[in-house]
N, C-alpha and C positions, 0 to 999 in steps of 0.2 A: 473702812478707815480711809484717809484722805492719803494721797501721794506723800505728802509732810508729814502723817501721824504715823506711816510705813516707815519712809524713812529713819523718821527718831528713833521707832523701836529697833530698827536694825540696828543702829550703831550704838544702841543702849545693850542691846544683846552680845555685839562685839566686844563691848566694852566688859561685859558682868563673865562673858565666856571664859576668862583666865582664872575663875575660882577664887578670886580675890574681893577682900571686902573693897565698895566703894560709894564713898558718903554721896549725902543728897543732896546737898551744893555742890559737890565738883560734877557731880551728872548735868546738875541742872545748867550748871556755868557750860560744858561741854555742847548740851541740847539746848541750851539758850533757851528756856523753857523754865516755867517754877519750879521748886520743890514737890508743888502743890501735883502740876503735872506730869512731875516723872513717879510719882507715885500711884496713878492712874494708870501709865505704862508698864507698870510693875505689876499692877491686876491684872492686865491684860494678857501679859506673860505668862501670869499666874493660872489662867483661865485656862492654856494651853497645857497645863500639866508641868509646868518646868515648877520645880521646888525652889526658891530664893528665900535666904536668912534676911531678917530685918533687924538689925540690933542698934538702939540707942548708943550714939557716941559713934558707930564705927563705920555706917551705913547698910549698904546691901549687896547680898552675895549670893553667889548660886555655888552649894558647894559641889566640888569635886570638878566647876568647868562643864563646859563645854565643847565638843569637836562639831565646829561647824562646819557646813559644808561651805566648799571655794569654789565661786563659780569662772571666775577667769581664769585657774586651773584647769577646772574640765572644760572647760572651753577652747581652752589651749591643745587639750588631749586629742580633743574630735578633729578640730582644724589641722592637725599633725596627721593625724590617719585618716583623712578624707572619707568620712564617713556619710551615709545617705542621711543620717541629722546633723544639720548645718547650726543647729542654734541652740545654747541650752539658757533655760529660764531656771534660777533659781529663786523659790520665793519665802517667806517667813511663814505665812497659813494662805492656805485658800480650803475652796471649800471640798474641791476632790483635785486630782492633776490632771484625769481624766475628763470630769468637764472643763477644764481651764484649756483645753486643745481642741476640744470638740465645738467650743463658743468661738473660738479665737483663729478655727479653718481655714477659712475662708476669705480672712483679711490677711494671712499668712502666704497667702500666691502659693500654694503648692509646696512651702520651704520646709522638711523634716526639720522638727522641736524635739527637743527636751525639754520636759518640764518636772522639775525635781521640787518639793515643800518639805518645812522641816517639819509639820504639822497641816494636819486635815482636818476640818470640822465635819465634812459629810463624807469621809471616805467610803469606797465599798467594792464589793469582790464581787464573786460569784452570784447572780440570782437576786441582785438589789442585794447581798450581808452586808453589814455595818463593817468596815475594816478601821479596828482602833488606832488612832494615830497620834500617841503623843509625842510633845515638842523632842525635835533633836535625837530622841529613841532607837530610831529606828530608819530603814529607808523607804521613801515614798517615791515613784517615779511614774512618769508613763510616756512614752513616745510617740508620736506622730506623724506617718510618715504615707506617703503617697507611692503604690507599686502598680507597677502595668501589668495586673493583673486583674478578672474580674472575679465577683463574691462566689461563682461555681469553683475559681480553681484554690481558693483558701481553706478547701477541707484538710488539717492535721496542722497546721499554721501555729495554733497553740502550743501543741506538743511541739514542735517545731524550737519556737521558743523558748519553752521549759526546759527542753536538754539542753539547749545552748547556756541557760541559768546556772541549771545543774553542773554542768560542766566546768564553768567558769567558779562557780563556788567549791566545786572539789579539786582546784589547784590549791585554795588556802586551806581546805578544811579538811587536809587528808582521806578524799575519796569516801564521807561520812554521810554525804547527800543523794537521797535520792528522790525522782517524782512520784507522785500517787497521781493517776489519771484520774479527768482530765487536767486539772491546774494549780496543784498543789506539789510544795517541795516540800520534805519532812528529814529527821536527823531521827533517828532512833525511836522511828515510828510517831514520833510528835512533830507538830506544824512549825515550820520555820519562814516559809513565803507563800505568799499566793500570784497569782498569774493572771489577768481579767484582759482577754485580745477582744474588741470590736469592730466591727468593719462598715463604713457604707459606702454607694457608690453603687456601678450596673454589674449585670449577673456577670456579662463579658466582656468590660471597658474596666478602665483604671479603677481600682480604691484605694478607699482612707483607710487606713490602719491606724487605731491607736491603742498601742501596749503599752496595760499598768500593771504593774508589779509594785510589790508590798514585802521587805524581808525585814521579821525580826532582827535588830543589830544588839541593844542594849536595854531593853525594857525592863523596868522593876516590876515586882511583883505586884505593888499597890496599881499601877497604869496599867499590865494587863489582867484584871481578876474580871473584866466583863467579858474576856475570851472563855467562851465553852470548849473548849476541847485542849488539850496536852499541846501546850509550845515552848522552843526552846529558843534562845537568841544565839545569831551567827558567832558574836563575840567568844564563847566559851569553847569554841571551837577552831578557831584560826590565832597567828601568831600577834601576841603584845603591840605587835608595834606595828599595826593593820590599821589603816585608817578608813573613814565612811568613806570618803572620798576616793581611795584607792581603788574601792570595791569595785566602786561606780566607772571609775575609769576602766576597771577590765568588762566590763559589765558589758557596757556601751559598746568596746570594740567587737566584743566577740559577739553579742547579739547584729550588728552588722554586717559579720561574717555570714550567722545564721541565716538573714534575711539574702542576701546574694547570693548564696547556696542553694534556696530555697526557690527562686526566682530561676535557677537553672534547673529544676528539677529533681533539688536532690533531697527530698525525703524519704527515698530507698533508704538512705544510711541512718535517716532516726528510726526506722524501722528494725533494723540490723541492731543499732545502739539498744533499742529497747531492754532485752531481756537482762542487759548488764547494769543499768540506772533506776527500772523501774522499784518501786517501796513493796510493791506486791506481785511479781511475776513469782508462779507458780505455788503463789498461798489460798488459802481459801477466802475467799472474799463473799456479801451482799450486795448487790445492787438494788438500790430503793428507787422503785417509779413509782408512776404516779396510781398506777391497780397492782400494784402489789411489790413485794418481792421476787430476787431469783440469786441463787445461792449457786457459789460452784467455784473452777481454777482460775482464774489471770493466767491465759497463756499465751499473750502477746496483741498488735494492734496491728490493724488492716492500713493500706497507702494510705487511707483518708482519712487518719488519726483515729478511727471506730475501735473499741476494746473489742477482743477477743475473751470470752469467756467460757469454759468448760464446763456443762451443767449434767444430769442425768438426761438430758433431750437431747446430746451432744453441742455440737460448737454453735453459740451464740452471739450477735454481733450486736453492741452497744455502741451511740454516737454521742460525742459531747453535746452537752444542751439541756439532754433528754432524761441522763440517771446523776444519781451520786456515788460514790464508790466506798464503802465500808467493808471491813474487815468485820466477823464473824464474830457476835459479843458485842461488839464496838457500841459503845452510845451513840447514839444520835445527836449529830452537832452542827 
């Protein structure tokens, strides 16, 4: 879409976000635009999964609203706590958040982004998976940020991350959250976020970091039915009057805490944190490779984020990258 066809949509989305009907002349008069063409941008919308009524006489409405995300809010938030991202992008769809940082590097001087969408068309997780992303649903983010460190010393960096998620989500969710190693948060054994950290740059010079993250907020059951496995959304979990946007503001700090920490050397303490957060410390678990299976305990993780597993061979050590982590039974997802 063109600068001007982004624009319109946005303020046609502001506009439709109070749940309220509103005809197709006052839109068009508003976007100075036909009938013809706000009706086009109502496909468009529609294309993303947002549901809008169209009724003769009344115009058109998205019921129930929307809570959109404010980016001069959180803009506002980072600039307050002096955080290692200096700049947040919020955008209506792109095609992942994660490429929208990794194309946009290098023209960025080195400047920590946020880049927040209220909708993905190519989003994805772990391994190239498809991460579903409909409009406004849900949180999509991914950060980018530049640390003097090089790609040898970012072994556990994920985990890293994920407890500082997890943590920050069990302030509103009454300590309901936990991780599944390596990059998953779950609520009562079902998915609730995922985790996808990249890095380039030299083995022992600076790198890029960029952290996406994906949390179920409010999805219907119709926009997530192409999800394979058991998930639940944050919303059923934290209080009424929790907004996207609030999440995102602790989100943001506290994962900057995590990364400073981190940068001192402190992932002795996500080790320590382990056994208290993790979804499956001390359950029986499967680990799927690539020749086979290995069955046995979760009994905690090595400095450099590797699982520790209990098998009949005794203690086993598994690295992010390399397995999946299922529980025993589990389907394959």
């Amino acid at each position: 879409m063109s600068n001007r066809t982004i624009l319109r949509t946005e303020t046609l989305l502001r506009r439709l976000s109070d749940g309220k009907f509103h005809s197709g002349e006052s839109l068009a008069n508003e976007l100075e635009i036909s009938r013809t063409a706000v009706w086009k941008l109502i496909q468009k919308i529609e294309s993303w999964q947002v549901e809008i009524y169209s009724v003769r006489g009344r115009g058109y409405q998205i019921p129930g609203g929307l809570d959109l995300l404010d980016q001069p809010s959180l803009q506002t938030h980072i600039e307050q706590n002096n955080v290692l991202f200096k700049k947040v992008i919020v955008l209506s769809s792109i095609d992942s958040t994660a490429d929208f940082l990794a194309r946009d590097w290098k023209k960025l001087a080195g400047v920590g982004r946020v880049c927040i969408a209220e909708h993905q068309s190519a989003g994805r997780g772990r391994k190239g998976r498809p991460w579903i992303s409909p409009f406004g649903a849900n949180l999509y983010f991914s950060v980018g940020v530049e640390l003097p460190l090089g790609l040898s010393a970012l072994g556990g960096l994920s985990l890293a991350v994920g407890i500082s998620l997890c943590r920050t989500l069990n302030r509103f969710a009454d300590n309901q959250v936990k991780i599944k190693w390596p990059n998953d948060l779950l609520v009562d054994d079902k998915k609730l976020a995922g985790i996808l950290v990249e890095a380039s740059g030299d083995t022992t010079d600076n790198s890029f970091l960029n952290i996406g993250v994906g949390i179920n907020w409010n999805m219907q059951l119709d926009q997530g039915e192409a999800i394979d496995q058991p998930w639940v959304n944050l919303k059923d979990y934290v209080p009424d009057t929790l907004s996207r946007n609030q999440i995102l503001e602790s989100i943001l700090i506290e994962l900057d805490k995590a990364l400073r920490e981190y940068l001192q050397g402190g992932f002795t303490k996500i080790v320590d944190a382990w056994p208290e957060l993790s979804a499956m410390y001390r359950r029986a678990v499967t680990i799927h490779l690539p020749k086979g299976l290995v069955q046995g305990k979760e009994v905690g993780i090595e400095s450099n984020g590797a699982l520790r597993l209990e098998t009949e061979n005794g203690i086993q050590i598994f690295h992010s990258g390399e397995v999946s982590l299922r529980k025993r039974n589990e389907a394959k997802h």
